[in-house]
C-alpha positions as CSV (number, residue, x, y, z in Angstrom):
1,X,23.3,56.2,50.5
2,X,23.3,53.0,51.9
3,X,26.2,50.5,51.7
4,X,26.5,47.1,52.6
5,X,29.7,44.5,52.5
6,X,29.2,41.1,51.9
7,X,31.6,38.2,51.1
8,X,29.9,35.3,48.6
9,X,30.7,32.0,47.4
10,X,33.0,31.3,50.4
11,X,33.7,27.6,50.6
12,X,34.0,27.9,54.5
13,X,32.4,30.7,57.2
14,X,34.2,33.7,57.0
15,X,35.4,33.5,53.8
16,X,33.9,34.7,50.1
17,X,34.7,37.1,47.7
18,X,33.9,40.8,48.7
19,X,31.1,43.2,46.9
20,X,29.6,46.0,47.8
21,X,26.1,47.1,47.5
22,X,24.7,50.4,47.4
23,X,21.1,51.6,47.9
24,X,19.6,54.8,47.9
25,X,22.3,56.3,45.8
26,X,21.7,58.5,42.6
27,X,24.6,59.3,41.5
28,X,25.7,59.1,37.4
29,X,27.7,56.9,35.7
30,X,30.5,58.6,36.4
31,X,30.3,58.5,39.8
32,X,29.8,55.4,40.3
33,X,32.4,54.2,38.3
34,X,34.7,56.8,40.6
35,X,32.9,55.0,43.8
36,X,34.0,51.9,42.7
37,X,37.8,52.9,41.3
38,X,38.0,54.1,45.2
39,X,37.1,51.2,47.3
40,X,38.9,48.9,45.3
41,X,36.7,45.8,46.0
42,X,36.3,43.6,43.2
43,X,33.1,44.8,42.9
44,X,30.2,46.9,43.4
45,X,26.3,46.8,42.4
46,X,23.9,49.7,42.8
47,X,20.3,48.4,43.9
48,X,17.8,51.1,41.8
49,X,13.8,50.8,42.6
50,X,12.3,52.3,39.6
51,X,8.8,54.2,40.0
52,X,7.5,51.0,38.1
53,X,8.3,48.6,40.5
54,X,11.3,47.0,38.7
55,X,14.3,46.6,40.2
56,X,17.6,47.4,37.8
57,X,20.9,46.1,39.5
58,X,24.1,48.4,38.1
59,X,27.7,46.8,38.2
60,X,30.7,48.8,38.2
61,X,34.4,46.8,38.8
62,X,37.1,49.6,40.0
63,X,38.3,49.8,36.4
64,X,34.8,49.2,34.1
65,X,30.9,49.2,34.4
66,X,30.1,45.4,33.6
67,X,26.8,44.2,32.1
68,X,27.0,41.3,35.0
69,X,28.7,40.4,37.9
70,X,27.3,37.4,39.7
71,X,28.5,36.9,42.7
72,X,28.0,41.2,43.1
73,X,24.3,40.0,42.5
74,X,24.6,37.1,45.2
75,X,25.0,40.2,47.3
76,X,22.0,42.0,46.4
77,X,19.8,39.3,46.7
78,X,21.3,38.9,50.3
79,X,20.1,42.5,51.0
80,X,16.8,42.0,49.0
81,X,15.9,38.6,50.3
82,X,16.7,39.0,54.1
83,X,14.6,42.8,54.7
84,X,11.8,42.0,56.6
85,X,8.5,40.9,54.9
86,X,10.9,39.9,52.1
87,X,9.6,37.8,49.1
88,X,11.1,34.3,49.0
89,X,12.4,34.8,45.7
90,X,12.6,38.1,42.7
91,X,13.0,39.1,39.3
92,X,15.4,41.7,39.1
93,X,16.7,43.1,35.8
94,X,20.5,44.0,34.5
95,X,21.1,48.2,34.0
96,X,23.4,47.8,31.0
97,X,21.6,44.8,29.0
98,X,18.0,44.2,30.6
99,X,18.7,40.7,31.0
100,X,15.9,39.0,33.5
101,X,17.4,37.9,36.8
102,X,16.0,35.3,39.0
103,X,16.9,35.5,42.7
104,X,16.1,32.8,45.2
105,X,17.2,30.5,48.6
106,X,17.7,26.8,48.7
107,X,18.4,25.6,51.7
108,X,21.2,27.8,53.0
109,X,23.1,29.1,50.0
110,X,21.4,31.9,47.7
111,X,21.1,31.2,43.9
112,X,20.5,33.1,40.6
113,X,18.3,32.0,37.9
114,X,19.9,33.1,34.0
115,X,19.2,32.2,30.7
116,X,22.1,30.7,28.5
117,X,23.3,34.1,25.6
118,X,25.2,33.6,22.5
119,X,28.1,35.1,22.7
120,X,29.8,37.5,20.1
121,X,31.0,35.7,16.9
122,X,34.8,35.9,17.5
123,X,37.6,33.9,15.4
124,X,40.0,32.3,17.7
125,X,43.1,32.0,16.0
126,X,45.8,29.3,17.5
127,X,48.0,32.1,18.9
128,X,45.2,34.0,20.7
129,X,45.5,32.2,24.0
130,X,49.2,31.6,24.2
131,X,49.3,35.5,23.9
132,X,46.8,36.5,26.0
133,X,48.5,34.0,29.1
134,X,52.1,35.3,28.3
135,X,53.3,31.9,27.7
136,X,53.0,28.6,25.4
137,X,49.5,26.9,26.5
138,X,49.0,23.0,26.3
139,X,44.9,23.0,25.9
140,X,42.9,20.2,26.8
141,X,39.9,21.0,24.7
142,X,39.8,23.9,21.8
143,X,38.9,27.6,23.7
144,X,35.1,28.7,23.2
145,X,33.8,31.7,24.1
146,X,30.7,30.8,25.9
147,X,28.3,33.7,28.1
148,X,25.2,33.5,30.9
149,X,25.5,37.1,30.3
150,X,29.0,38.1,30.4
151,X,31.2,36.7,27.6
152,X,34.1,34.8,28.9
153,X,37.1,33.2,26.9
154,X,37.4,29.8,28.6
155,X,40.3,28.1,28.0
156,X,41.1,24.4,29.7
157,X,44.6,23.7,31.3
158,X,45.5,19.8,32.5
159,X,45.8,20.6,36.1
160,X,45.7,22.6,39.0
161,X,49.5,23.1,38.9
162,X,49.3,25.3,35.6
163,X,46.9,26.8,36.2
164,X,47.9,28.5,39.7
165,X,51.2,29.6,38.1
166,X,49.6,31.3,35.1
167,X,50.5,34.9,35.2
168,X,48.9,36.4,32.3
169,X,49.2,40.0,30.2
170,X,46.2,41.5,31.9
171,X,46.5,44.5,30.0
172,X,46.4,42.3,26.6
173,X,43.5,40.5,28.0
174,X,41.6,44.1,28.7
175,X,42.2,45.5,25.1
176,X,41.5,42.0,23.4
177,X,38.4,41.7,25.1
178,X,37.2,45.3,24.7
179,X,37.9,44.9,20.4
180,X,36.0,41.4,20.5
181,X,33.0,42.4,23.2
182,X,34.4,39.7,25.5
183,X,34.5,39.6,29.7
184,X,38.1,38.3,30.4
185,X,39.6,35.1,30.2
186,X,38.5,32.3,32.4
187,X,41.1,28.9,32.5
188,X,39.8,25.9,34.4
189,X,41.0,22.7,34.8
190,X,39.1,19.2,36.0
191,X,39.2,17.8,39.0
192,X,37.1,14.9,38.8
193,X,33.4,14.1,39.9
194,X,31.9,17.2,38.3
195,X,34.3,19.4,40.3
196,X,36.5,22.2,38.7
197,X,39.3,24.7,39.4
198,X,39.6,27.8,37.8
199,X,40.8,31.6,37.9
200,X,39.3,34.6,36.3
201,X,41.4,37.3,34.4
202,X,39.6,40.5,33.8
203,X,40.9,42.7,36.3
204,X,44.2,45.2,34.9
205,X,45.4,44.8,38.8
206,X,46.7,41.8,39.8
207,X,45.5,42.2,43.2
208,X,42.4,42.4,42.3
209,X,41.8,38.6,40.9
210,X,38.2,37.4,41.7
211,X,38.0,35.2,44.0
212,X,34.9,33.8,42.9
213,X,33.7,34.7,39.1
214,X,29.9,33.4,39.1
215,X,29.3,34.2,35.7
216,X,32.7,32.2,34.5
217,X,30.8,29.3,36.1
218,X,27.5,29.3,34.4
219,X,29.1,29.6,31.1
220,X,31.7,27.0,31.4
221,X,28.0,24.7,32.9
222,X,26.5,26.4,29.8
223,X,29.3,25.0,27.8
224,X,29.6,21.5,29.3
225,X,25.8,20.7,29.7
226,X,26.1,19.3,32.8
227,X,25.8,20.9,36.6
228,X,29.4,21.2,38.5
229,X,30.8,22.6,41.4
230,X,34.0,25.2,41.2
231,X,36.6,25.9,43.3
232,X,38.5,29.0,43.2
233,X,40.0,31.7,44.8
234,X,43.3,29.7,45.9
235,X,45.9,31.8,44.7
236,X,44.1,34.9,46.2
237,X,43.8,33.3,49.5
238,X,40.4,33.4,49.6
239,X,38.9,30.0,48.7
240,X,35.4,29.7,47.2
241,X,32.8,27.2,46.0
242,X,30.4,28.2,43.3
243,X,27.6,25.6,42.7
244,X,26.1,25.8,39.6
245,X,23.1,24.0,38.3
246,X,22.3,23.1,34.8
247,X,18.8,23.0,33.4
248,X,17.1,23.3,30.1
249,X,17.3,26.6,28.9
250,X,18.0,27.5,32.4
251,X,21.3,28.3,34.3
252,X,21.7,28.3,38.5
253,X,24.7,29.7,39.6
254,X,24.8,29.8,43.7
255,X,26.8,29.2,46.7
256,X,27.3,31.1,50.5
257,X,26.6,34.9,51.2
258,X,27.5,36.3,54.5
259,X,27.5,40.0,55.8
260,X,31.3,41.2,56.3
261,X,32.1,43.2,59.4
């Protein structure tokens, strides 16, 4: 077993949000997931060659196995992409869904290449987000479930001031998203100039708050048509900057990746 710790979407040197990833590991399900629950980073993603040639990336947070975790696959593609005679850019494919991963530099960030998904057909009632946030909520714009891969609840607050102090039921969150096949909550608010601020709740540790949550950025691109940038990671300590660019039929979710000592 090989394992590798890299920080991603850091908004400055030094900085990111931490994953792990393991190669040359054939361990089950269930240890994996028990891997994961014991290093307690955010998260980790198993790199498996099969003997066709494909390469099947497997997520695993310290509390679930995800279908996708972005900036987990900003990671591998660091490991993929930098080996020595290295192609410029890969397909990869998802362990839990199959879903066709595009991996690829421009100029010194790393991106990922996804298709838009439709995303479970869930009725959100008016009391659903006040609920899951543990307090009234003011939205800006009605909450959509929206998904690059990984439904997310989005849900848009007025201004950066909310949404740091949000401290929502993260245990509601978990069961309401496991009954409705839905990722976590992601609450954003605008900056300005195609620039965003937001905060991921998935996690049933509050320590364990992304810092970056790549997939909540494609599907809030996904759901605004438009490219944008996305800050996050403030109350964590741990600032990031997701780029994210929007094409037709086509969604580029990037930023920083640098090997952690």
């Amino acid at each position: 077993m090989t394992i590798h710790l890299l920080k991603c979407f850091g908004a400055a040197p030094g900085g990111g949000n931490p994953a792990l990833v393991v190669e040359h590991d054939a361990g089950t399900e269930t240890q994996r997931q028990q891997f994961a629950q014991e290093r307690k980073i955010s998260a980790c993603v198993f790199i498996d060659h099969q003997p066709d040639g494909a390469i099947v990336l497997d997520y695993f947070y310290p509390h679930t196995r995800s279908p996708l975790c972005l900036h987990a696959t900003l990671a591998a593609a660091h490991v993929l992409l930098t080996k020595p005679g290295a192609p410029a850019s890969l397909t990869v494919r998802t362990a839990m869904r199959g879903q066709a991963l595009l991996l690829g530099r421009r100029s010194t960030d790393l991106f990922v290449g996804l298709a838009p998904q439709v995303p479970p057909p869930v009725a959100l009632e008016r009391h659903v987000p006040s609920e899951l946030m543990g307090q009234h909520m003011q939205l800006v714009s009605p909450p959509v479930i929206a998904s690059v891969g990984s439904p997310k609840l989005l849900l848009e607050v007025a201004d950066s001031t909310t949404l740091r102090a949000l401290r929502p039921n993260l245990e509601l969150i978990a069961d309401w998203g496991r009954l409705h096949g839905v990722n976590g909550c992601y609450v954003y608010c605008k900056l300005g100039d195609g620039h965003y601020e937001g905060r991921n709740f998935n996690h049933l540790d509050p320590a364990l708050e992304d810092s970056a949550t790549g997939v909540a950025a494609g599907a809030l691109a996904h759901h605004l048509q438009q490219s944008l940038s996305l800050s996050q990671g403030y109350v964590t300590e741990q600032p990031c900057l997701i780029r994210v660019r929007h094409e037709t039929g086509q969604i580029w979710v990037g930023g920083m990746v640098q090997s952690s000592t």
